[in-house]
C-alpha positions, 0 to 999 in steps of 0.5 A, a space after each residue: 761336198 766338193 770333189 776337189 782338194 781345197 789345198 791342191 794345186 789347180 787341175 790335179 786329179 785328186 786320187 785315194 785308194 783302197 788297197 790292203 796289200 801294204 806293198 802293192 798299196 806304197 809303191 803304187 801310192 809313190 808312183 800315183 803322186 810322181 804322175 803330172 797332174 795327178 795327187 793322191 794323199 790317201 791310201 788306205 788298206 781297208 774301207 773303214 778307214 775310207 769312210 771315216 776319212 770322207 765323213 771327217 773332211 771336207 772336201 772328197 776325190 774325185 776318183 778312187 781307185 779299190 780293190 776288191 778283197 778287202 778285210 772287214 768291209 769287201 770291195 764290192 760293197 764299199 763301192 755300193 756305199 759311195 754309190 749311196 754316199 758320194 755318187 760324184 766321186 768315181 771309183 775304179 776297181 784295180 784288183 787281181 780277179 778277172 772272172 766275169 762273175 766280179 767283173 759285173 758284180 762290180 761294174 753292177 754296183 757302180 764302178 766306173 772302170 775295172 782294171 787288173 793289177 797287172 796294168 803299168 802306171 800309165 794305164 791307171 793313170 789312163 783309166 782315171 782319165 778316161 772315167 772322168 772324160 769318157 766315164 769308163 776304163 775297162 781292162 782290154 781283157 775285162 771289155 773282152 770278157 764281157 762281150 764273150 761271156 754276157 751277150 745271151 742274157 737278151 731281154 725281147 723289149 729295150 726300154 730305151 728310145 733309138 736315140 737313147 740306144 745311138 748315145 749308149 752305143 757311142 758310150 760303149 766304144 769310148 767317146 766323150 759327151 761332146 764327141 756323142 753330141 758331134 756324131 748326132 748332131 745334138 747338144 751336149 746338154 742333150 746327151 746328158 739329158 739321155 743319159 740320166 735317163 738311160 740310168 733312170 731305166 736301167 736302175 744304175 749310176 755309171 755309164 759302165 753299168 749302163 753299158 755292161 747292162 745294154 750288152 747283158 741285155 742285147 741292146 748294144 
């Protein structure tokens, strides 16, 4: 399954979102689609519809920005369900909480970024950048949370090799697979190799699980 819509015009982010709040969802679904080199033809208020939209086409995005509070199906378990069935496509969560108990929920179950409905436009369309080139985007008040609130779950032993803990490290303040492959020395084919196994060890799919747990943990 491709992540590319086959009748958009070449190098748009393709963008759907979850969002129930009708008002909130249309103003923000104009506004994502005046972005240059951004498209997001479908908004939906509930998971149902989003699952039954990727099973019935045939080509998915490749991000999907998704609100928590959701009816029927909730936020965190719609991302769970992508994680299973669409681990190519990002998801970024774009909700009104900002307790770190949702934060890590979230991030945990595979969310590539978290940002607050009080970001502007230009912040999301930031953060859908960044999750595709950097593989995360986080909320500045998000990222401070958890590296206040989180940093006494230490565990005594990192499975993680020195160089596994430099590319998660370089990870964490924001840089790129080429930028991380620069600063070591290394290939970037290199820095993917350490990266799938940082996921493997840390039993998550995104680099911002990856990162949130490296700091839980201490190890960062």
């Amino acid at each position: 399954m491709t992540t590319s819509t086959e009748n958009e015009a070449p190098n748009k982010i393709t963008v759907w979102m979850v969002e129930d709040d009708a008002s909130y969802r249309e103003q923000l679904h104009a506004l994502l689609n005046e972005r240059k080199g951004l498209s997001c033809p479908h908004a939906f208020s509930k998971c149902d519809d989003l699952f039954a939209t990727l099973e019935a086409e045939s080509s998915w995005p490749q991000v999907i920005l998704m609100d928590i509070g959701l009816p029927g199906m909730n936020g965190l378990d719609g991302i769970r369900e992508l994680a299973s069935k669409a681990p190519d496509v990002r998801v970024i969560v774009l909700t009104v909480f900002d307790d770190e108990e949702k934060v890590l929920k979230a991030i945990d179950a595979g969310a590539a970024g978290y940002l607050l409905k009080h970001a502007s436009t230009e912040e999301i369309d930031k953060g859908i950048r960044d999750v595709l080139s950097s593989g995360a985007a986080l909320d500045s008040q998000v990222a401070s949370l958890i590296l206040d609130r989180v940093r006494n779950e230490k565990s005594k032993h990192n499975p993680l090799s020195p160089q596994e803990t430099e590319v998660l490290n370089l990870i964490s303040q924001g840089l790129c697979n080429k930028e991380i492959a620069y600063d070591l020395g290394i290939s970037a084919h290199t820095v993917s190799f350490h990266l799938r196994n940082i996921y493997k060890k840390f039993d998550v799919h995104s680099q911002a699980a990856a990162v949130s747990r490296g700091i839980r943990q201490g190890f960062i």
